[in-house]
Structure formats: C-alpha cells, structure tokens
C-alpha angles and dihedrals in degrees: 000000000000124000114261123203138168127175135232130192123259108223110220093201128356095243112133101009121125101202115057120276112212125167119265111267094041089054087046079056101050086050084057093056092045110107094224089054092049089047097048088042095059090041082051088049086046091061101061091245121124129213129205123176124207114202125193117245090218139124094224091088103058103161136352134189103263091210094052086041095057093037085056104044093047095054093038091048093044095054086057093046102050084049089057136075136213121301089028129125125223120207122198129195133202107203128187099219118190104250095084089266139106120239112212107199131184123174132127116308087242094059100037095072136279112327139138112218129200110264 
C-alpha cells in the first residue's frame, strides 16, 4: 500500500472567493457532519480498516474551503483505502507546504512516519 496525497489551496484571508473559507479544523468539522463522509466512514468501518488524522497545530493554514476540503480527503482517503485490508490503519496528514497549499496525504501507519496509534 503506497502513500497517496493531493493538495488543496489555503485561503489567507477569505476575500474574493466565491465558496466559504473556514480555518482548518471548523471546516474539518463541517466535512464530519457531511452525509457522504459519515457514509464512507461506516463502509470504512465495514471493512475492518482504521483511520486516524493528524492535524497540525500551526498558524500557516489559516482557512480552506470546506467543500474542496471534503471533496479531497475523501478521495484521497478512499485510494488508500481501497489499497488496504482488513486490520490495517490508515493515517492521514494534513501538511502546510510552501507553496501556499495544503497536502493532504493517506497512506499505512507504518509508512506515514513514527508514530505509535491506539490499538
């Protein structure tokens, strides 16, 4: 299972843009409450494969579109999935690149860096 990443932009300041910019973990929160995440989420959980986000506790992403940001994860999230089997766990990151984006990146706990998950 390979690690899988897109990027999305990082709005720094919501001026001009015609969808919503929220700040990262509100608009993590609006993709929580979206039907298709809840329903991917249970047919993940279906499927015997655990995910686990890590956010970064940073002031470099300072607002997403919460649309683009649903639409990403879940695609991102879904192409590791499909590459996993049952019993694995899935980390995703959320990394600030410097090119003004967000890199969204999914890929096997044992592949996405040290660091010990709940079992």
């Amino acid at each position: 299972m390979a690690i899988v990443s897109e990027n999305i932009t990082i709005h720094r300041d919501g001026a001009g843009h015609a969808n919503e910019v929220k700040p990262l973990i509100e608009a993590l929160q609006d993709v929580a409450k979206s039907r298709s995440t809840r329903d991917f989420y249970r047919a993940v959980e279906a499927g015997g494969v655990r995910c686990f986000l890590r956010v970064p506790l940073t002031s470099d992403v300072q607002a997403v579109d919460s649309a683009a940001l649903g639409r990403v994860m879940r695609k991102v999230l879904r192409k590791a999935v499909e590459a996993a089997g049952s019993g694995d766990q899935i980390v995703v990151d959320f990394l600030p690149d410097p090119d003004g984006g967000l890199r969204i990146a999914a890929g096997p706990a044992t592949e996405m860096g040290d660091w010990s998950l709940p079992r």
